[in-house]
N, C-alpha and C positions, 0 to 999 in steps of 0.2 A: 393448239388451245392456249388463250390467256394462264397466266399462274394470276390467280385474284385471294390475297391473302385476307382474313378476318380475325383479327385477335379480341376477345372479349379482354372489357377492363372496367367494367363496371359496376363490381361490387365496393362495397364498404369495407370488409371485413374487420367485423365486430371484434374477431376473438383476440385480433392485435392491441386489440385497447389503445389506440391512437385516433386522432383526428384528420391523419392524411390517409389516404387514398390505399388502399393494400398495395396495392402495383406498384405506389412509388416506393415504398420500401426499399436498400439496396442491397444489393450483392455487389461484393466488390468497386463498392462506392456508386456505381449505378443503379439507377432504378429498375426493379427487376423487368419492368416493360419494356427498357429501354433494349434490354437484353432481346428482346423476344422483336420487337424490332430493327435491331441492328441483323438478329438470323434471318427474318423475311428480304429485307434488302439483297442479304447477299445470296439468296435463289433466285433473285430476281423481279419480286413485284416491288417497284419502283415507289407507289403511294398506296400502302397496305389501309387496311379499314381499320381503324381503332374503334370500337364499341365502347363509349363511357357510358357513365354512371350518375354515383357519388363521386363528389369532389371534384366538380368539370374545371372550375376554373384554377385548382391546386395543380393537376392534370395538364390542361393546354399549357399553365404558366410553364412548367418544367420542361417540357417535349418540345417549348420553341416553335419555328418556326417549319421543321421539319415534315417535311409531304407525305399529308398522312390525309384520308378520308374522314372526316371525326361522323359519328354514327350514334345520334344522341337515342340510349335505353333507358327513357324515362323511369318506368317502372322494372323491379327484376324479378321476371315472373317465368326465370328459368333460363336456359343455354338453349333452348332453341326459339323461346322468344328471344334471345339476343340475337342470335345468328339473321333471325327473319327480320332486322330492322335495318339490316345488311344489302337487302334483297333489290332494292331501287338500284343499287351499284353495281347486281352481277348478270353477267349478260348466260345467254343459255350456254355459247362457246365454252362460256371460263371453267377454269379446273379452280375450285375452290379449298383452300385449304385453312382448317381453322386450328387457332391456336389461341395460348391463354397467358394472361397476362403476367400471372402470378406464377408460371413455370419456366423461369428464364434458361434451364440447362440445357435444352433440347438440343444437340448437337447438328450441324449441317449437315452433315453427311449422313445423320438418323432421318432428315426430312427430305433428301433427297432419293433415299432408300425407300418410304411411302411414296413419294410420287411415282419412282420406277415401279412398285410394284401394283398402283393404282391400275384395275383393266380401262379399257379403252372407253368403256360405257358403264364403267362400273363405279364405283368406290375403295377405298381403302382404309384400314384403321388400325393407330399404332399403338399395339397392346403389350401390357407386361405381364410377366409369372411372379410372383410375390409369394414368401412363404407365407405372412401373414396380409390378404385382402383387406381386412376389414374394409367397408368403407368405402369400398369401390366399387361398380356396377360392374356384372361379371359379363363375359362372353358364353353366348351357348352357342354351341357346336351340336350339329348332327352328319355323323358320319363323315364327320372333319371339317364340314363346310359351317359358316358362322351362317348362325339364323335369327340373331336379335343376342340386346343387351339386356339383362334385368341388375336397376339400380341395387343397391343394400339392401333399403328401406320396404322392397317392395318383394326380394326375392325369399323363396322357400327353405326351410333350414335344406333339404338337397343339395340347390343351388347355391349358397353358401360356401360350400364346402370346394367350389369350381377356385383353382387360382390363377388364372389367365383372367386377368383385368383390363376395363379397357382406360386408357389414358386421356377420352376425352377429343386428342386429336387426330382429324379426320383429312381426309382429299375425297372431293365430291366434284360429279357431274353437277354443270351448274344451272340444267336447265331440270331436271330431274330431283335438285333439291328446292328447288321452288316451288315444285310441286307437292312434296314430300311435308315443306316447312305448312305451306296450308294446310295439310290434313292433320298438323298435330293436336294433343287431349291435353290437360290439364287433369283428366280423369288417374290419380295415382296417389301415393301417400303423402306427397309433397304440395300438392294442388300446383306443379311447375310445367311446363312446357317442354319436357323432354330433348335435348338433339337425339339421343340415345335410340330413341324411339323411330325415328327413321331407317335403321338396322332390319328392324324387323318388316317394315313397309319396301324396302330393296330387296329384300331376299321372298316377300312374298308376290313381286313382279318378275322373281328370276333374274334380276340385278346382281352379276357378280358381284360379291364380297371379299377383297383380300385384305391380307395382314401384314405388319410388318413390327420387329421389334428392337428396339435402343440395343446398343452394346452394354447399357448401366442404367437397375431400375432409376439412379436421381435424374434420371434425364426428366422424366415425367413426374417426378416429385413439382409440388408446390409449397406454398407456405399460407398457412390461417394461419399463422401465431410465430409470435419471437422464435420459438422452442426450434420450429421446422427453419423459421429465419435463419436462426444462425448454420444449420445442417448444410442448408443450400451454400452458404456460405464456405462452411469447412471444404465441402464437394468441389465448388468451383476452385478455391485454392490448392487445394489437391492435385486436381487436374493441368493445374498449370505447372505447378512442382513438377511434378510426371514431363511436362514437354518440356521442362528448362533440362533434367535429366539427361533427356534425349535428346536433345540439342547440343550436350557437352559439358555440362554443369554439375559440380558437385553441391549437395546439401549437405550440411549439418543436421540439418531435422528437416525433411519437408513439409512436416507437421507444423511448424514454426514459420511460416513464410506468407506476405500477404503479396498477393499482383492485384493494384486496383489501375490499369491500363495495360501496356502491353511491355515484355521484356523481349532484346535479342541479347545472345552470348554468343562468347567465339568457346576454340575448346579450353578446353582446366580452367573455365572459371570456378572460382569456389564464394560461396556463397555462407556464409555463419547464419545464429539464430534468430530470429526478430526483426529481419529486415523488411522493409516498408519498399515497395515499391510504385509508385504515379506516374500514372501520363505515359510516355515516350520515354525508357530507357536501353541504352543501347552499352553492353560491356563488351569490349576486344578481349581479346583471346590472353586467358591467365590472369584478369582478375580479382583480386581478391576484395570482399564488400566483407567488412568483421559485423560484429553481434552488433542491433540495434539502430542502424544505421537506414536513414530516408531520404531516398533517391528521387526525384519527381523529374520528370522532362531534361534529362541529361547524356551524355554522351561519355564513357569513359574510356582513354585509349586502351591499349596493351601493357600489359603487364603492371597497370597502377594498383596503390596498395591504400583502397578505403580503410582506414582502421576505427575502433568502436566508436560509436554514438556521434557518429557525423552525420549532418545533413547537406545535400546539393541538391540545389533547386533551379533550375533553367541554366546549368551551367555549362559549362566544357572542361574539361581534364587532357592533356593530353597524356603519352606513352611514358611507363617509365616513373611516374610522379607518385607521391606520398601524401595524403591528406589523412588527418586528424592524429589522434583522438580528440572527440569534440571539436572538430571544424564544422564552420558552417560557411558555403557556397550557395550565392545569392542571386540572383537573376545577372545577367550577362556577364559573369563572368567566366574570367578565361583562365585556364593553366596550360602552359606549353609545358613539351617534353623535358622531363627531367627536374622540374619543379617540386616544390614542396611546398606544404606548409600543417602547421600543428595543431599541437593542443590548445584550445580556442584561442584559435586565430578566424576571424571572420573577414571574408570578401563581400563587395558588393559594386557590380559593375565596375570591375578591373580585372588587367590582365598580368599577369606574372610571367616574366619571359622566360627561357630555357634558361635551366641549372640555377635559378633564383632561388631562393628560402626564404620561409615567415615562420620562424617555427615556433614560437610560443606568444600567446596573448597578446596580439595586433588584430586593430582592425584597421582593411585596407577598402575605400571607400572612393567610386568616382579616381583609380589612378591608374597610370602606364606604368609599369615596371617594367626596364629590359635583361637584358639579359646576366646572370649569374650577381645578381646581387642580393646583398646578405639585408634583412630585415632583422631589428634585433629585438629583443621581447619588449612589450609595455609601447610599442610603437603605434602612432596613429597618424591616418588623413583628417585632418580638419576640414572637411569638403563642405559645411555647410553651415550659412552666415544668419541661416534663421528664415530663409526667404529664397534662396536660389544654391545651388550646387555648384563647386567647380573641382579642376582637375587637379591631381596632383602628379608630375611628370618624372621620374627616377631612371636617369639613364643607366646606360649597362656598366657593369663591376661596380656600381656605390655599394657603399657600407655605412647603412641607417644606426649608429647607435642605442642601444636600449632604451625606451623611455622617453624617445623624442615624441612631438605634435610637428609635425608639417603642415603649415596654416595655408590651406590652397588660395589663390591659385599659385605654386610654386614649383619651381624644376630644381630637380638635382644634376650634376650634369655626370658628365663619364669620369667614373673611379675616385669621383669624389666622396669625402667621408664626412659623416655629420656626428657630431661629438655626442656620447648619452645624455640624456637629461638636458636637450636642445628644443629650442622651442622657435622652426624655422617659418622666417615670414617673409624671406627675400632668397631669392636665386642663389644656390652652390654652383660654384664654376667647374668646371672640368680641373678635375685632379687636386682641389682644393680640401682642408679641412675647416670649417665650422663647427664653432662652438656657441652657444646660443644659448647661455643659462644665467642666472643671477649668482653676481660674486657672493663666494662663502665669505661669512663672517664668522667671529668670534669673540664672544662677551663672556667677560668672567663677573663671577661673583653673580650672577643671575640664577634668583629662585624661579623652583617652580609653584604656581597657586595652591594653596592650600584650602580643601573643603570646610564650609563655612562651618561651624557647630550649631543647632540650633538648640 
């Protein structure tokens, strides 16, 4: 059997008080659909159904290009009129499985556990035990076997009192819910179209009915409202905390941590409080990222020592190296082993060769640096003339003076030294020193202006 996935995404939700789309909301810097999408892929249906709504073209614009069914719900006159507008796409084969868009945590391995326990002709549905239900349509049971849902709205204080809830997602026979989806009512407190209500229409064909349930009720949590937003939120960061852990990682607080992409670590990394993590980050084994600090799309070697409130953005680090406090690393740049550089000192598309140093307020901009050369503070690349970039080239052993500009395009060559408070506009030769500044003067008997009286 096909795996034919369905995720409704076509509410408004009013109670976020927003203009966009509830789904697109994010967790983790993604849209929470995006999320519910990226889990269908990886079971395997290739171009899952999207169900819109409101906000179609807020909706397409965000999701791109990406292959996807789009399944316009004009009107939203409930969850099983969404699912039935579904119907032109599912063939009788498919195993259908529906999901929602506004419940991004459902874990793989939770939906893979519904489909194993889906019967062969049957259905399955993934429920949860809540100490407090409210709110949710409960499961009834006779003599352990499920025999229908009754929503909130519609059940008896009794039934009330039931807390095995259902979460909404389901794996269905796909020739079976076609049928099913025809025969739904509108007849209830909601005047909605129930999917719920097909529970009760399987189990009175003799339609197995099985269950299955998350390791953690947020799986099936959603969000109406900022409040639940941010929960989902706390949850997913949680959970990654947990596998950085278990991967080798020390926290400082895991409570304190954001993953908005994906992290690896080698062992003893350690990790401080407030750190931001984007994109594609990868830390070698031992090290250390201090308080505050935002990592996006980088690669850091072994044993390097991120310290507080630096950021690296598309960068590379390698083994052994020292960044910040307050550095910032800029898109392509590079540090080789045994590198340094400090307290705001900024890169930007350059590389710092082994055993080199930038350690206090430079910024290195468009330049080669080779190897073990000393950068002295207040230092700058002049890389750009207003209209176009160029290089600035520093061979291995120089020693950059304090306070100099290097007016690109210009090379320094091997072990040459450029005097502080230099202002280079033409080539240092190998082993040369440069000096490049305006002669001191001295005048006597020079006042300083005096503030006018008025």
């Amino acid at each position: 059997m096909a795996l034919n996935v369905v995720i409704l995404a076509a509410g408004k939700g009013t109670r976020m008080k927003s203009d966009l789309p509830k789904v697109l909301h994010k967790v983790a810097e993604r849209p929470m659909v995006q999320h519910v999408i990226d889990t269908a892929r990886a079971l395997g249906a290739d171009k899952p159904q999207l169900v819109y709504g409101y906000g179609a073209g807020a909706l397409q614009t965000a999701m791109g290009e990406q292959p996807l069914h789009w399944v316009l719900q004009a009107e939203q006159l409930g969850t099983g009129h969404a699912v039935a507008q579904a119907v032109p796409n599912i063939t009788d084969d498919d195993t259908v499985l529906v999901l929602y868009g506004d419940v991004p945590l459902t874990r793989l391995e939770t939906l893979q556990q519904l489909l194993v326990a889906k019967p062969a002709n049957g259905l399955a549905v993934l429920t949860v035990n809540l100490a407090n239900p409210t709110g949710y349509g409960r499961i009834m049971r006779e003599n352990g076997h499920v025999v229908g849902i009754v929503e909130q709205k519609d059940a008896t204080p009794e039934q009330l009192k039931i807390n095995e809830v259902n979460s909404g997602i389901m794996a269905l026979p796909g020739k079976q819910l076609k049928s099913w989806l025809a025969k739904l009512s509108n007849s209830n407190a909601q005047g909605e179209y129930y999917l719920t209500d097909i529970i009760a229409m399987a189990h009175s064909e003799g339609i197995d009915i099985a269950t299955a349930q998350p390791q953690d009720p947020m799986e099936v949590e959603g969000a109406n409202n900022r409040l639940q937003l941010a929960a989902l939120e706390r949850a997913y960061q949680l959970r990654q905390a947990e596998k950085l852990m278990l991967a080798g990682a020390n926290l400082r607080d895991p409570a304190r941590l954001d993953i908005r992409g994906t992290v690896e670590v080698g062992n003893d990394v350690m990790i401080d409080i407030n750190v931001i993590f984007e994109g594609k980050v990868v830390l070698g084994k031992g090290v250390t990222v201090g308080a505050n600090c935002i990592l996006k799309d980088c690669t850091i070697g072994a044993n390097t020592d991120i310290k507080p409130n630096s950021m690296i953005d598309n960068a590379t680090v390698g083994s052994d190296c020292s960044v910040g406090p307050y550095a910032r690393l800029r898109p392509e740049s590079v540090m080789l082993d045994d590198s340094h550089v400090g307290n705001f000192v900024e890169m930007k598309k350059t590389t710092l060769g082994k055993g080199s140093k930038a350690n206090h307020l430079t910024y290195l901009g468009d330049a080669v640096i080779g190897d073990k050369v000393n950068v002295g503070a207040g230092t700058i690349t002049c890389n750009y003339d207003g209209a176009n970039k160029f290089v600035t080239t520093i061979k291995n052993g120089a020693f950059i003076g304090s306070n100099s500009s290097l007016v690109a395009p210009v090379t320094v060559g091997v072990n040459a030294t450029v005097g502080a408070g230099s202002v280079l506009t033409r080539d240092a030769a190998d082993g040369e020193l440069v000096v490049a500044r305006a002669k001191q003067r001295h005048i006597e008997g020079w006042q300083r202006p005096l503030k006018i009286k008025k």
